[in-house]
C-alpha positions in Angstrom: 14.7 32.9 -8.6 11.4 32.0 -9.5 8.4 31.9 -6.7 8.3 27.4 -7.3 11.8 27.6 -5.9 11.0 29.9 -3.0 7.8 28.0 -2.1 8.7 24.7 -3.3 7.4 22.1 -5.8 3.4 21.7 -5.8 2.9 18.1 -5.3 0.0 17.0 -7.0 0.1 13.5 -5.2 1.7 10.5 -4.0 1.7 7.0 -5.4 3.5 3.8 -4.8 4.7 1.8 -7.9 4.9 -2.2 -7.2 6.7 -4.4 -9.3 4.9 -8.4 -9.0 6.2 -11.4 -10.8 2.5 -11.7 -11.8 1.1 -8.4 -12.6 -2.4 -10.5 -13.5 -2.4 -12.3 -10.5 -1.5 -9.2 -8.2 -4.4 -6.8 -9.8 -7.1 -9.5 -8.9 -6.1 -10.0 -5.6 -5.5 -6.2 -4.3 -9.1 -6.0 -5.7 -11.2 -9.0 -4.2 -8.8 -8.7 -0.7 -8.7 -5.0 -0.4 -11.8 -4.0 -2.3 -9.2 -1.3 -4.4 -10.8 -0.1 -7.6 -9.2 -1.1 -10.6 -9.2 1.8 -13.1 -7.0 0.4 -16.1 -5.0 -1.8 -17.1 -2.3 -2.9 -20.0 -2.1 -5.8 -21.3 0.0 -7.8 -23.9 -1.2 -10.1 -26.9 -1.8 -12.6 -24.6 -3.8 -10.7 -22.6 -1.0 -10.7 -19.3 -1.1 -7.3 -17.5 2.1 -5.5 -17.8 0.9 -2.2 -16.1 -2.5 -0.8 -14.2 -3.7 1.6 -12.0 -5.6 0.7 -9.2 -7.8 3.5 -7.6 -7.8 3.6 -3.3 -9.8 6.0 -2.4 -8.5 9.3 -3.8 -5.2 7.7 -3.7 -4.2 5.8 -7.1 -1.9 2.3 -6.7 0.4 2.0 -9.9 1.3 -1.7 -10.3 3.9 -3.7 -12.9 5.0 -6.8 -14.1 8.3 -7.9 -14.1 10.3 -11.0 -14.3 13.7 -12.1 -13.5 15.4 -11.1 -16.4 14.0 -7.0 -15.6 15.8 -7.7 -11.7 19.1 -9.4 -13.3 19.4 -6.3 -15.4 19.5 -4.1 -12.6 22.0 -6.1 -11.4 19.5 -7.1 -8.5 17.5 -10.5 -7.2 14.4 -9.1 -7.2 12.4 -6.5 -5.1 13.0 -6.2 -1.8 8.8 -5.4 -1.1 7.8 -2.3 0.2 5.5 -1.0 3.3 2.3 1.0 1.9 -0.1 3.0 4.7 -3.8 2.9 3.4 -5.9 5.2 5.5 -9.1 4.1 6.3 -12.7 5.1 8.7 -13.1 2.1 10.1 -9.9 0.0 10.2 -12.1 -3.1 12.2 -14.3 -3.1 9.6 -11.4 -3.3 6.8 -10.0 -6.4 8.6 -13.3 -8.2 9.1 -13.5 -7.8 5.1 -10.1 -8.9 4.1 -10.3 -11.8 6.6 -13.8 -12.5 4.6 -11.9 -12.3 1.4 -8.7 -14.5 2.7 -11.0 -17.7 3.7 -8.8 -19.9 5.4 -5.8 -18.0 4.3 -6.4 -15.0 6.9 -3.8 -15.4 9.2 -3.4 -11.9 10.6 -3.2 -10.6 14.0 -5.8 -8.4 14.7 -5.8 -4.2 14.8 -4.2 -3.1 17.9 -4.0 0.3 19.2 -0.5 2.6 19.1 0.6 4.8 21.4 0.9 7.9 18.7 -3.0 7.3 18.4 -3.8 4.5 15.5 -5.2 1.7 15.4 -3.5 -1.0 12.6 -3.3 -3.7 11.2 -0.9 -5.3 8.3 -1.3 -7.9 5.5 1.7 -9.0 3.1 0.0 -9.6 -0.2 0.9 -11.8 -2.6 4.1 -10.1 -4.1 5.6 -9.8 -1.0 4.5 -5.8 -0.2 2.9 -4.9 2.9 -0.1 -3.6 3.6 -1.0 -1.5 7.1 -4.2 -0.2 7.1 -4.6 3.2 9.5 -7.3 4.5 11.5 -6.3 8.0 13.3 -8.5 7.0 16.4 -6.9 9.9 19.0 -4.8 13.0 18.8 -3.5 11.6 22.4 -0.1 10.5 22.1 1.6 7.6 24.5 5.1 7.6 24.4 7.1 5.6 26.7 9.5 7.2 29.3 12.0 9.7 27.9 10.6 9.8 24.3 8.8 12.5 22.7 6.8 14.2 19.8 8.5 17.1 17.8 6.3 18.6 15.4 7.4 20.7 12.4 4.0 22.0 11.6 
């Protein structure tokens, strides 16, 4: 058996792949809303992404576009969305932007505080994903009655 096997794979990274109806329309906004860095992008003869890369952080976004015949094929409606975490230093300041960028469209309920020690806040975009922004803000952990933490660390 060879040592990868014994030790395990070594992941290089982890990124989410979102499928929009507009691909075009989706790039532009998780750039002016999020402030995500857009690194490249594929277009047709038309000039209508089909695929990009968006860079957050050190963490790179892959997006797509795909219409209802790509979702009949799979037998499927369409996607069902999908929750992404972006990790963040200053989660207040994050929604204070993207409320800035929203206008009059900014209807989000402010960060709040959790009891496993972040403070949050979440904005659907305009594919239908979610977004939750994360600021660790404590290592103290409050758990209601009878639950509790198990670590595997």
């Amino acid at each position: 058996m060879s040592d990868e096997h014994e030790q395990g794979p070594r992941y290089l990274g982890l990124a989410p792949y979102l499928y929009y109806t507009d691909a075009t329309e989706a790039l532009d906004w998780l750039v002016r809303v999020f402030g995500f860095t857009e690194k490249v992008r594929f277009v047709d003869a038309s000039g209508v992404v089909f695929q990009a890369t968006l860079q957050a952080g050190d963490a790179e976004v892959q997006l797509a576009g795909a219409g209802s015949d790509y979702w009949e094929s799979k037998g499927v409606e369409g996607p069902v969305g999908q929750l992404n975490i972006v990790y963040v230093d200053d989660v207040d300041a994050q929604y204070t932007r993207v409320c800035a960028a929203l206008g009059e469209d900014a209807d989000l309920a402010p960060p709040q505080d959790q009891p496993y020690g972040a403070r949050v806040f979440t904005v659907p975009d305009c594919g239908g994903n979610s977004w939750t922004f994360w600021q660790q803000v404590s290592d103290q952990v409050e758990l209601p009655a009878g639950w509790q933490v198990i670590r595997n660390e």
